[in-house]
mmCIF file of the N, C-alpha and C atoms, coordinates in Angstrom:
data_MODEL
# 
_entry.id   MODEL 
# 
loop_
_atom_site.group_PDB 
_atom_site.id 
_atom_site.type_symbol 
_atom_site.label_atom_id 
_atom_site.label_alt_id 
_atom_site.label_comp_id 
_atom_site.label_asym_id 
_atom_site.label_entity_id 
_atom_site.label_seq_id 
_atom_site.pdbx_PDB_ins_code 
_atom_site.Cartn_x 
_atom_site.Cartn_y 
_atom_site.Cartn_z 
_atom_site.occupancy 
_atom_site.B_iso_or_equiv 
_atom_site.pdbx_formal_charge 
_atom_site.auth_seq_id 
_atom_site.auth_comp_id 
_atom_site.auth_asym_id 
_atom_site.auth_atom_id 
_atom_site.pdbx_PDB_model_num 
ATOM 1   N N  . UNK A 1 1  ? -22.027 -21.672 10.032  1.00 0.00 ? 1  UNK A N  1 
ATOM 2   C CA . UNK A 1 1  ? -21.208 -20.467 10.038  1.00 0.00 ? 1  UNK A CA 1 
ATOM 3   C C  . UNK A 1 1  ? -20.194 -20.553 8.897   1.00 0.00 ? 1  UNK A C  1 
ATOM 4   N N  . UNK A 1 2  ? -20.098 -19.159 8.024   1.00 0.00 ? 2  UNK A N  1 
ATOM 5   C CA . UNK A 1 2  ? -19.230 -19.448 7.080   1.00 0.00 ? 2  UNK A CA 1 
ATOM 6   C C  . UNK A 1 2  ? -17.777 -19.192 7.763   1.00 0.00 ? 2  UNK A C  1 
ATOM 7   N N  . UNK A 1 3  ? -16.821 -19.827 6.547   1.00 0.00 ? 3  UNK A N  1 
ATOM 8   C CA . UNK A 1 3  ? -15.184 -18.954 6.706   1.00 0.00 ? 3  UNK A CA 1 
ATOM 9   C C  . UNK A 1 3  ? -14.774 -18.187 5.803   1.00 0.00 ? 3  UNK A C  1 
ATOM 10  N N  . UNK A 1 4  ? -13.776 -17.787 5.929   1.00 0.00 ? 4  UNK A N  1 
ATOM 11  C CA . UNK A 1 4  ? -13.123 -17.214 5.181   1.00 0.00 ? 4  UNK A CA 1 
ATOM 12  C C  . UNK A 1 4  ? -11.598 -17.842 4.679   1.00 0.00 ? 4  UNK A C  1 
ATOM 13  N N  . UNK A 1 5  ? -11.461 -16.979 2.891   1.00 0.00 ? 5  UNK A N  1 
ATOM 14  C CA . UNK A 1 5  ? -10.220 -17.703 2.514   1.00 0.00 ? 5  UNK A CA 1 
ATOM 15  C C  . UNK A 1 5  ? -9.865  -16.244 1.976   1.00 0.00 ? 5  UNK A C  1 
ATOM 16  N N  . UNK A 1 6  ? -8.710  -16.193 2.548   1.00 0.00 ? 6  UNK A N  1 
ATOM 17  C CA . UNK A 1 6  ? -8.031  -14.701 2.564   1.00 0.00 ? 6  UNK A CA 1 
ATOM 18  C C  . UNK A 1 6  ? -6.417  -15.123 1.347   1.00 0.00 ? 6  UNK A C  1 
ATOM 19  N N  . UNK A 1 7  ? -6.320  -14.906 0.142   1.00 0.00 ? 7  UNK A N  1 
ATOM 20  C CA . UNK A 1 7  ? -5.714  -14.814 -0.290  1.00 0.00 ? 7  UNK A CA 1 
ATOM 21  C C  . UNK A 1 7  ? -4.807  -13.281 -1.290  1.00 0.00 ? 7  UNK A C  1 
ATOM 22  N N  . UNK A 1 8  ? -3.468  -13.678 -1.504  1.00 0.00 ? 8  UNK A N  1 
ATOM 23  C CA . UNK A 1 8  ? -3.049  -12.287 -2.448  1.00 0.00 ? 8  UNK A CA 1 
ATOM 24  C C  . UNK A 1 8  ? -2.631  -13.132 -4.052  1.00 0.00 ? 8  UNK A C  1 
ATOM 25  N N  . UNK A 1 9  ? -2.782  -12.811 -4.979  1.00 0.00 ? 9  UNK A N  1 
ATOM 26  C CA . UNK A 1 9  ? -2.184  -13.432 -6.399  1.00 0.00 ? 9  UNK A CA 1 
ATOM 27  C C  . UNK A 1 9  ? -1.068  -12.351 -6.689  1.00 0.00 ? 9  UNK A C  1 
ATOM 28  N N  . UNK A 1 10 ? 0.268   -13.293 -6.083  1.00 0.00 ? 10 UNK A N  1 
ATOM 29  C CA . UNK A 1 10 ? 1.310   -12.695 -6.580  1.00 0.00 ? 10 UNK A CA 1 
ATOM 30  C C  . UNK A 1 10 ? 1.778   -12.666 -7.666  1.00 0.00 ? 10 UNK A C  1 
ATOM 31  N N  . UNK A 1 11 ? 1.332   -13.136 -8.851  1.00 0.00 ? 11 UNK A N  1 
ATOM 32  C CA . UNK A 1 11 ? 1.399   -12.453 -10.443 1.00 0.00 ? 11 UNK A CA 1 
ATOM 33  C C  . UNK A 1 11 ? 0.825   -10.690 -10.425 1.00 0.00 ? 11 UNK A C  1 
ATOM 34  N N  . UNK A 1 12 ? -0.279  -10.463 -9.683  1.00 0.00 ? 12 UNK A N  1 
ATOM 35  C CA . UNK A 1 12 ? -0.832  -9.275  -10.007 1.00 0.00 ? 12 UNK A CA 1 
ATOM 36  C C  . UNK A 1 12 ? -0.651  -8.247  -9.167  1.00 0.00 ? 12 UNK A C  1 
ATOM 37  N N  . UNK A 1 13 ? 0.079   -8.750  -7.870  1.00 0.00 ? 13 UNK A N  1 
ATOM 38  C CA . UNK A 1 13 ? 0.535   -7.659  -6.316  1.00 0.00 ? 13 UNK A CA 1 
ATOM 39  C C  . UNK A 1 13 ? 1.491   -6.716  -7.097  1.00 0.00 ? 13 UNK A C  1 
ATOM 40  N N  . UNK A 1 14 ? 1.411   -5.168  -6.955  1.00 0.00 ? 14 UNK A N  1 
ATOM 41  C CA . UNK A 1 14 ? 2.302   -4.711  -7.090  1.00 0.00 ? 14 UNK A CA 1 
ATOM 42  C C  . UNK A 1 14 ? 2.770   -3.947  -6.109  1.00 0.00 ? 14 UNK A C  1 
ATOM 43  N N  . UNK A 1 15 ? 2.850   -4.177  -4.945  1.00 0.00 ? 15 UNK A N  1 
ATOM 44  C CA . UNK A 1 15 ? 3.275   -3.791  -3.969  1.00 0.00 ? 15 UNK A CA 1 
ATOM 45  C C  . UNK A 1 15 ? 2.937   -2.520  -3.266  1.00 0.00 ? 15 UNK A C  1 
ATOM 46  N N  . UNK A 1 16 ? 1.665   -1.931  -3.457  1.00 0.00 ? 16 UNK A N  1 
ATOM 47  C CA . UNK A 1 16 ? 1.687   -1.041  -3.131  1.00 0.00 ? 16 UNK A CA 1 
ATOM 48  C C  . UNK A 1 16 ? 1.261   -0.674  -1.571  1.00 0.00 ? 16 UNK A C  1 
ATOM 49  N N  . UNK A 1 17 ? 0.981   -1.760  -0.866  1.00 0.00 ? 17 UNK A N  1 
ATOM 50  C CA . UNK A 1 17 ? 0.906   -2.010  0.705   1.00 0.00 ? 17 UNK A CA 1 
ATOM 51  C C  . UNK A 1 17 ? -0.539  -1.809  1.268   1.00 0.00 ? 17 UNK A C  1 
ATOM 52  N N  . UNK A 1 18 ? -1.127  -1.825  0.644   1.00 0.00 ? 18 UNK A N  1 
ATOM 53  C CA . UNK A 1 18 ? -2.534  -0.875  0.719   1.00 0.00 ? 18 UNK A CA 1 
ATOM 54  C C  . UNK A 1 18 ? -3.288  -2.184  1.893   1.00 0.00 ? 18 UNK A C  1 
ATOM 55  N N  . UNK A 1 19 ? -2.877  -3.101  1.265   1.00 0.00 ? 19 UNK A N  1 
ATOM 56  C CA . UNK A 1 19 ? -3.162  -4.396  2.321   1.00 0.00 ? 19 UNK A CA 1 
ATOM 57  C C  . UNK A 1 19 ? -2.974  -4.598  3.603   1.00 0.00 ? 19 UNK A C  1 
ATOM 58  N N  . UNK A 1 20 ? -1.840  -4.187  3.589   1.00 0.00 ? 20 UNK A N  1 
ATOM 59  C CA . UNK A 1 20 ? -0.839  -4.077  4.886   1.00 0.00 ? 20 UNK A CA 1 
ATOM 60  C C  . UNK A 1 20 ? -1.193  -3.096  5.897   1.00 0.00 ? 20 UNK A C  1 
ATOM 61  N N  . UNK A 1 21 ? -1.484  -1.748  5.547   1.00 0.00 ? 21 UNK A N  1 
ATOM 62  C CA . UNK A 1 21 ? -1.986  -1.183  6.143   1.00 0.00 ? 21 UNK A CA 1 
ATOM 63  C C  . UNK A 1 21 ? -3.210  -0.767  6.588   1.00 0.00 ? 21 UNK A C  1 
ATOM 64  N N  . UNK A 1 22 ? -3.759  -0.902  6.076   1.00 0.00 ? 22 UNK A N  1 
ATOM 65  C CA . UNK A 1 22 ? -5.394  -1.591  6.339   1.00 0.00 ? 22 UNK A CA 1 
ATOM 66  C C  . UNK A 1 22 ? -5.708  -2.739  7.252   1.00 0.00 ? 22 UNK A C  1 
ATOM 67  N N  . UNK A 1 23 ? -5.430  -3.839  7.173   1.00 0.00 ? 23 UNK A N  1 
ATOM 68  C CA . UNK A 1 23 ? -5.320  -5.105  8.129   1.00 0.00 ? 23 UNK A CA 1 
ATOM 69  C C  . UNK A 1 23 ? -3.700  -5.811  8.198   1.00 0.00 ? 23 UNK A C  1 
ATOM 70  N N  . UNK A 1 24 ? -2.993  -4.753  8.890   1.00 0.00 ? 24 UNK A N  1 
ATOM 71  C CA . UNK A 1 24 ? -1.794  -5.242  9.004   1.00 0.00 ? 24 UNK A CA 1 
ATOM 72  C C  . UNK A 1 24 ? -1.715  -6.518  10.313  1.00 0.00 ? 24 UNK A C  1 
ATOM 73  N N  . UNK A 1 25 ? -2.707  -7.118  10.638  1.00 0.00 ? 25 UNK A N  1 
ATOM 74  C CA . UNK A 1 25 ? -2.344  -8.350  11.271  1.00 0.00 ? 25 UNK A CA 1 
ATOM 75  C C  . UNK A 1 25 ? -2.592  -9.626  10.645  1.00 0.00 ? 25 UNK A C  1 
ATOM 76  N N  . UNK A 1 26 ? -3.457  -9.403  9.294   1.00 0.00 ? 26 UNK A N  1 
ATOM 77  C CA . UNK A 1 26 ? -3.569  -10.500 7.921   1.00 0.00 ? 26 UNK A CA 1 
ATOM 78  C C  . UNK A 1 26 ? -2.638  -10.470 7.141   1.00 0.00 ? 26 UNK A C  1 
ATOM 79  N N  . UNK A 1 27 ? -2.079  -9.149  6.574   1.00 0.00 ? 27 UNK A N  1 
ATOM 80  C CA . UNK A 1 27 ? -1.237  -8.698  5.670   1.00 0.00 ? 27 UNK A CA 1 
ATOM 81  C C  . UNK A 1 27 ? 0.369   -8.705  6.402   1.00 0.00 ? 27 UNK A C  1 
ATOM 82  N N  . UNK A 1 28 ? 1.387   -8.525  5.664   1.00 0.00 ? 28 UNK A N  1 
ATOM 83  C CA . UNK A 1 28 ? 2.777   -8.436  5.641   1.00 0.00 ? 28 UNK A CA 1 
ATOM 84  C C  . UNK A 1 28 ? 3.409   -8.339  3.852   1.00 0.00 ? 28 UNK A C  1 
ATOM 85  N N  . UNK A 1 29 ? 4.403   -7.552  4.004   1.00 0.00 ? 29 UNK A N  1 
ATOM 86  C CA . UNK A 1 29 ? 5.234   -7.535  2.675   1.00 0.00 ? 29 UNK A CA 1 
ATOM 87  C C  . UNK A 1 29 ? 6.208   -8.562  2.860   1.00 0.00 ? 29 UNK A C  1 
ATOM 88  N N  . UNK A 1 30 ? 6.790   -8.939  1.812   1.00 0.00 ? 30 UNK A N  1 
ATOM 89  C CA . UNK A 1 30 ? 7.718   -10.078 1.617   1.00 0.00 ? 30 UNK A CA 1 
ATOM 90  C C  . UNK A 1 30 ? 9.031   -9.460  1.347   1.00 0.00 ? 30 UNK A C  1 
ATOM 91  N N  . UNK A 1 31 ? 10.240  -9.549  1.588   1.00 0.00 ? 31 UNK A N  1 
ATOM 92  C CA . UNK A 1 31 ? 11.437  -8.717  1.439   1.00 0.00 ? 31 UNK A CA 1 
ATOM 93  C C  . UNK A 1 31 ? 11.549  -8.073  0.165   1.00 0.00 ? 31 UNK A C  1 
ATOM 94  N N  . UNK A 1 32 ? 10.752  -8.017  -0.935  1.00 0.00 ? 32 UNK A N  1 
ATOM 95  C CA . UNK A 1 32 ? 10.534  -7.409  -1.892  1.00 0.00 ? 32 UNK A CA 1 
ATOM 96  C C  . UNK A 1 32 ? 9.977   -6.323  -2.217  1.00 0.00 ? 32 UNK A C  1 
ATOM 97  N N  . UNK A 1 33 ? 8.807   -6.505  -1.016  1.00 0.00 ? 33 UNK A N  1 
ATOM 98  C CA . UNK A 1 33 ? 8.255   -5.707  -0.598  1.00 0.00 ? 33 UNK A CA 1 
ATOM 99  C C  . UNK A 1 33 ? 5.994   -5.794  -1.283  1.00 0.00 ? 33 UNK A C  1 
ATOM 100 N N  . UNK A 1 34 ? 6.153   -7.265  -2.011  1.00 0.00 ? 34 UNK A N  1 
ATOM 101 C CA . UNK A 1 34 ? 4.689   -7.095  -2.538  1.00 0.00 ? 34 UNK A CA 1 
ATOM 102 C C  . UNK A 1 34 ? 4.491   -8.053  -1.227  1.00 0.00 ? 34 UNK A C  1 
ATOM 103 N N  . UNK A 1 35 ? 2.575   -8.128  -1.323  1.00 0.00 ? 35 UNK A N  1 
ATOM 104 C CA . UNK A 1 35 ? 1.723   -8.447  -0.593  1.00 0.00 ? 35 UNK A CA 1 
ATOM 105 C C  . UNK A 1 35 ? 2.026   -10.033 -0.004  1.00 0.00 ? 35 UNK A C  1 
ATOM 106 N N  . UNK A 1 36 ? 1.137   -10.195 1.197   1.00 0.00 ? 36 UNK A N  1 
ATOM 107 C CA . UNK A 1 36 ? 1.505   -11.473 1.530   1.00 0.00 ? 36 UNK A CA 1 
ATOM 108 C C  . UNK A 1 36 ? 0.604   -12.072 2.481   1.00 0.00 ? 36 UNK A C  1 
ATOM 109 N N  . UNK A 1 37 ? 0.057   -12.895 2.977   1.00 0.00 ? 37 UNK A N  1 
ATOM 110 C CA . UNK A 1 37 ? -0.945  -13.363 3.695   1.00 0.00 ? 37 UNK A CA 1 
ATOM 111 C C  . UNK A 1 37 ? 0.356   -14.005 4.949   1.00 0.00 ? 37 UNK A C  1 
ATOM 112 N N  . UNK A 1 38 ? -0.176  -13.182 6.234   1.00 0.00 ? 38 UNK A N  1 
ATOM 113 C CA . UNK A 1 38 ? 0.649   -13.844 7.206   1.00 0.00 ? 38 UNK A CA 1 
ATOM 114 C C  . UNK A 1 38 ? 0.484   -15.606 7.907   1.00 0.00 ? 38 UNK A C  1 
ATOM 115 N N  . UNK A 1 39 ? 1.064   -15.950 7.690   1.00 0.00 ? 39 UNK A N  1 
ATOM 116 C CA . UNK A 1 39 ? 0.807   -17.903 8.043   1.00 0.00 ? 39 UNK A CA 1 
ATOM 117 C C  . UNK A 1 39 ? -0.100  -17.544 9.426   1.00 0.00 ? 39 UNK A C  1 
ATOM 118 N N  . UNK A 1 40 ? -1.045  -18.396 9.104   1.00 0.00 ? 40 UNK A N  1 
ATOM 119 C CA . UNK A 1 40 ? -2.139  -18.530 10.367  1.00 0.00 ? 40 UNK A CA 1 
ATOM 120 C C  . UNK A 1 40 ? -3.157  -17.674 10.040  1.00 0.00 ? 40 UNK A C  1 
ATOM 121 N N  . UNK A 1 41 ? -3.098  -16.861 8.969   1.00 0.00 ? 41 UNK A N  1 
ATOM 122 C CA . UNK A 1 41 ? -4.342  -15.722 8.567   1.00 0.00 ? 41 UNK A CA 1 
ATOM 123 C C  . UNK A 1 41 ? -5.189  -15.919 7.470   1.00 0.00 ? 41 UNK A C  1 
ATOM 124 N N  . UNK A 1 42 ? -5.063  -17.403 6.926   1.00 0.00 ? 42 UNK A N  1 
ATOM 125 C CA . UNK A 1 42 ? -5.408  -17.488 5.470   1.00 0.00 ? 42 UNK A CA 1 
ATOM 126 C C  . UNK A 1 42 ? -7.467  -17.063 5.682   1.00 0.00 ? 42 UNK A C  1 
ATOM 127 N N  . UNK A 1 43 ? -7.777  -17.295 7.054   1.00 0.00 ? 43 UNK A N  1 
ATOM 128 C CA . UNK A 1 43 ? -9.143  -17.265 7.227   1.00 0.00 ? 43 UNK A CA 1 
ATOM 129 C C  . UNK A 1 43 ? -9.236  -16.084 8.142   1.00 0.00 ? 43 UNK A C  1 
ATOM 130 N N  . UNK A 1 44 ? -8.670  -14.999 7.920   1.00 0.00 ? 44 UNK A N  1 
ATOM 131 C CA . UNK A 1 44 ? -8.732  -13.430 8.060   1.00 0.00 ? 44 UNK A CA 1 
ATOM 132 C C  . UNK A 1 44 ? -8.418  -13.174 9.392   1.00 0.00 ? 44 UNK A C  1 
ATOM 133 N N  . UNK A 1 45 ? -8.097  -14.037 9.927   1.00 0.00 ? 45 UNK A N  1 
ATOM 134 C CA . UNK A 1 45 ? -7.766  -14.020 11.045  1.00 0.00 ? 45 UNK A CA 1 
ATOM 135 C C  . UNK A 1 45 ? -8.861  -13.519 12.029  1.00 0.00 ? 45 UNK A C  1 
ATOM 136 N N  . UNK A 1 46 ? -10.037 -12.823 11.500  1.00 0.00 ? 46 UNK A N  1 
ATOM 137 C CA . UNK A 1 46 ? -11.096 -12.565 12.513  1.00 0.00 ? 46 UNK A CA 1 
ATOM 138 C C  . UNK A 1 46 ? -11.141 -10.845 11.986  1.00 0.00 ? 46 UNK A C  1 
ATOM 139 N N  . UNK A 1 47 ? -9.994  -10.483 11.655  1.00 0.00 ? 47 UNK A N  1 
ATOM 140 C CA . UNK A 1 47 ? -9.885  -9.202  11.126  1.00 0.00 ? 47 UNK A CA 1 
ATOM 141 C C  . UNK A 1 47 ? -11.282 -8.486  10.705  1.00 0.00 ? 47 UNK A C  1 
ATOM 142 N N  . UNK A 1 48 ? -12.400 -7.696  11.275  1.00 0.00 ? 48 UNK A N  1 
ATOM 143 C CA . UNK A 1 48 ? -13.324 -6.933  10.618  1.00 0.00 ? 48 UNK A CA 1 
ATOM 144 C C  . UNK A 1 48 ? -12.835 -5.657  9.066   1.00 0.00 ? 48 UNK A C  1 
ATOM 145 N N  . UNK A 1 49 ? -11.371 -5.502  9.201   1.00 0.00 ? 49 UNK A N  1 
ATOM 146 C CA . UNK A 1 49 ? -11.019 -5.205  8.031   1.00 0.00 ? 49 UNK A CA 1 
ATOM 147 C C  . UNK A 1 49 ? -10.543 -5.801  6.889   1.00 0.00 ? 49 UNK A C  1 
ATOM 148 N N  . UNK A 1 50 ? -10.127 -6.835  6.734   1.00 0.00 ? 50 UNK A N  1 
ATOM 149 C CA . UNK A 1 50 ? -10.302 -7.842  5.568   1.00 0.00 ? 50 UNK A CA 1 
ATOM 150 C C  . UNK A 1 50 ? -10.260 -7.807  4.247   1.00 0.00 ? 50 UNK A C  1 
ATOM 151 N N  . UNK A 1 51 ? -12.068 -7.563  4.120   1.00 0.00 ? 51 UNK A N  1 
ATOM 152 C CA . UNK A 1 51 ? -12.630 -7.256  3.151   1.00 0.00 ? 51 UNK A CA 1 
ATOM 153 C C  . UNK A 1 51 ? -12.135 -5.602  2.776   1.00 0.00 ? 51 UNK A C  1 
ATOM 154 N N  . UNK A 1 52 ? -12.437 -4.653  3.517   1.00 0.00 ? 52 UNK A N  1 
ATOM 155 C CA . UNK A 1 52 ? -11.861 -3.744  3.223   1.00 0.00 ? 52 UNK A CA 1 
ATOM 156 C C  . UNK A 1 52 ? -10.733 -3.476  2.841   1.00 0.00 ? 52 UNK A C  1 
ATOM 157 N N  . UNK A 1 53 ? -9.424  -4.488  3.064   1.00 0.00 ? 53 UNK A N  1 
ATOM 158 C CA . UNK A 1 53 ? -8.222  -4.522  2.769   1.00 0.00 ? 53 UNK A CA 1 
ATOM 159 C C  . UNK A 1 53 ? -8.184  -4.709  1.335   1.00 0.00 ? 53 UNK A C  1 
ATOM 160 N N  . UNK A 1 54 ? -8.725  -5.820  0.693   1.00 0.00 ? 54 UNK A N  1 
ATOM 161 C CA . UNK A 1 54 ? -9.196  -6.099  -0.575  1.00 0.00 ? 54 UNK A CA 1 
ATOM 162 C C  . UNK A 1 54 ? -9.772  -5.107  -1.571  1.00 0.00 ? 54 UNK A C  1 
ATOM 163 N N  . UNK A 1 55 ? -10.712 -4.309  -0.930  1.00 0.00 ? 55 UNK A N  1 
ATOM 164 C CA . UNK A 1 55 ? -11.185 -3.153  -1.782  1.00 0.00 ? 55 UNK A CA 1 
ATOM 165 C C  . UNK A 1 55 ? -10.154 -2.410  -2.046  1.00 0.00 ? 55 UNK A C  1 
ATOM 166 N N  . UNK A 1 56 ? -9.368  -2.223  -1.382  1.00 0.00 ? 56 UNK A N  1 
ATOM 167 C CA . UNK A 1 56 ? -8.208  -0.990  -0.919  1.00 0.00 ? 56 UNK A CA 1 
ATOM 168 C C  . UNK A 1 56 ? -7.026  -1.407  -1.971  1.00 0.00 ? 56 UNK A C  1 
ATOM 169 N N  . UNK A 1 57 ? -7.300  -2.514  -2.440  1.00 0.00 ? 57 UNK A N  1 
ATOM 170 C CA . UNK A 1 57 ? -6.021  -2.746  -3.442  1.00 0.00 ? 57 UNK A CA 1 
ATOM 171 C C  . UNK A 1 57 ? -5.983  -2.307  -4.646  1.00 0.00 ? 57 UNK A C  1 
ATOM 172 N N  . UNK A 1 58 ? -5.119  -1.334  -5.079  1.00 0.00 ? 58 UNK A N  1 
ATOM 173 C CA . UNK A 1 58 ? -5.538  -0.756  -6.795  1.00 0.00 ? 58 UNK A CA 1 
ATOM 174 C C  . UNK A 1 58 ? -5.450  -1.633  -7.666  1.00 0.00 ? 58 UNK A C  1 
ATOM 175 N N  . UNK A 1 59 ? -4.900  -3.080  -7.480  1.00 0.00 ? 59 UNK A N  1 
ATOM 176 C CA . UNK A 1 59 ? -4.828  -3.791  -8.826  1.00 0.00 ? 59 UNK A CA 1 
ATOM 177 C C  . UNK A 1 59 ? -5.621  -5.574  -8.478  1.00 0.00 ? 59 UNK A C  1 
ATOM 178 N N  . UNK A 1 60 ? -6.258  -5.344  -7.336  1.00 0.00 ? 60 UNK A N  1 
ATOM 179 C CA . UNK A 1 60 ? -7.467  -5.997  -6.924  1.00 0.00 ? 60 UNK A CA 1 
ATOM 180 C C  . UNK A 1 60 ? -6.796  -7.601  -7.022  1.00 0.00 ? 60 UNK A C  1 
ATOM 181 N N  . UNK A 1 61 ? -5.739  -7.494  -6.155  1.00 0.00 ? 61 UNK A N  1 
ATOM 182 C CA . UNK A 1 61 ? -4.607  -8.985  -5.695  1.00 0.00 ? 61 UNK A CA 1 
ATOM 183 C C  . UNK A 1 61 ? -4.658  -9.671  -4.430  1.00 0.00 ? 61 UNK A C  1 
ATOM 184 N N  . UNK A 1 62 ? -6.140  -8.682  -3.689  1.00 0.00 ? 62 UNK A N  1 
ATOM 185 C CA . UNK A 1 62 ? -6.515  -9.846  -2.865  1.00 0.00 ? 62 UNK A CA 1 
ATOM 186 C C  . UNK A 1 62 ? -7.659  -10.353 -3.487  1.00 0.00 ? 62 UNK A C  1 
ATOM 187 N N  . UNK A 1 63 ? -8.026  -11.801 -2.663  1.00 0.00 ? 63 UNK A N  1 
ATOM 188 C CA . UNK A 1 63 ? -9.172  -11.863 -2.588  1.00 0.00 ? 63 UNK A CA 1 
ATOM 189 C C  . UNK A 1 63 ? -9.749  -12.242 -1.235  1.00 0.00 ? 63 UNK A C  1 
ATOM 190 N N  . UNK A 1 64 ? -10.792 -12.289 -1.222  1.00 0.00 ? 64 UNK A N  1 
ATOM 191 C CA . UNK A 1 64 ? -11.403 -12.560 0.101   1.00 0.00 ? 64 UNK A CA 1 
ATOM 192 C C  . UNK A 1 64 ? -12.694 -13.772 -0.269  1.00 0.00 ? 64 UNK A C  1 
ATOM 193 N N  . UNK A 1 65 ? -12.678 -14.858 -0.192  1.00 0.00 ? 65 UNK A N  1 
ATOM 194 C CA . UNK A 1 65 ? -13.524 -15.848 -0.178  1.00 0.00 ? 65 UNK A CA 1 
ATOM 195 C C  . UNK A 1 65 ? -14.188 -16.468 0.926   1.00 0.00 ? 65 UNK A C  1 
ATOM 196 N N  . UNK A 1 66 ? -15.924 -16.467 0.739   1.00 0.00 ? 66 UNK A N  1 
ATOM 197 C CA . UNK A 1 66 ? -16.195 -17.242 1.940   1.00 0.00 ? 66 UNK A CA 1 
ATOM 198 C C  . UNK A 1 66 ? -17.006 -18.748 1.290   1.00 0.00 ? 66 UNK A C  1 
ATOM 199 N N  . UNK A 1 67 ? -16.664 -19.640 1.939   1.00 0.00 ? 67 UNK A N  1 
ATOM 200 C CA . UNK A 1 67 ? -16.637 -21.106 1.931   1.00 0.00 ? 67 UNK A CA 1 
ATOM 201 C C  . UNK A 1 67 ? -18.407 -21.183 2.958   1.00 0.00 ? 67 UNK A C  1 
# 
């Protein structure tokens, strides 16, 4: 069975939440307000939206990896 590695590259997040709201139990903003992987979610937490969260990003700062 594969996993998953649910990451955001905060050089390229520009905050536009698209993450967050899409799989807001993987996602959270940081008091700044860009993207953020919630501790305990790095493996999507089980989330069937995920991947879709990733598509959903205009400047493509997640990623979604499976191992």
């Amino acid at each position: 069975m594969s996993s998953l590695r649910v990451s955001i590259d905060s050089d390229v997040c520009i905050g536009a939440g698209q993450c967050v709201l899409t799989a807001p139990g993987v996602f959270d903003q940081d008091e700044d307000g860009f993207g953020l992987v919630r501790p305990g979610s790095e493996d999507g937490g089980g989330d069937p939206l995920v991947r879709e969260a990733a598509r959903a990003c205009p400047v493509q700062a997640v990623t979604v990896q499976e191992d």
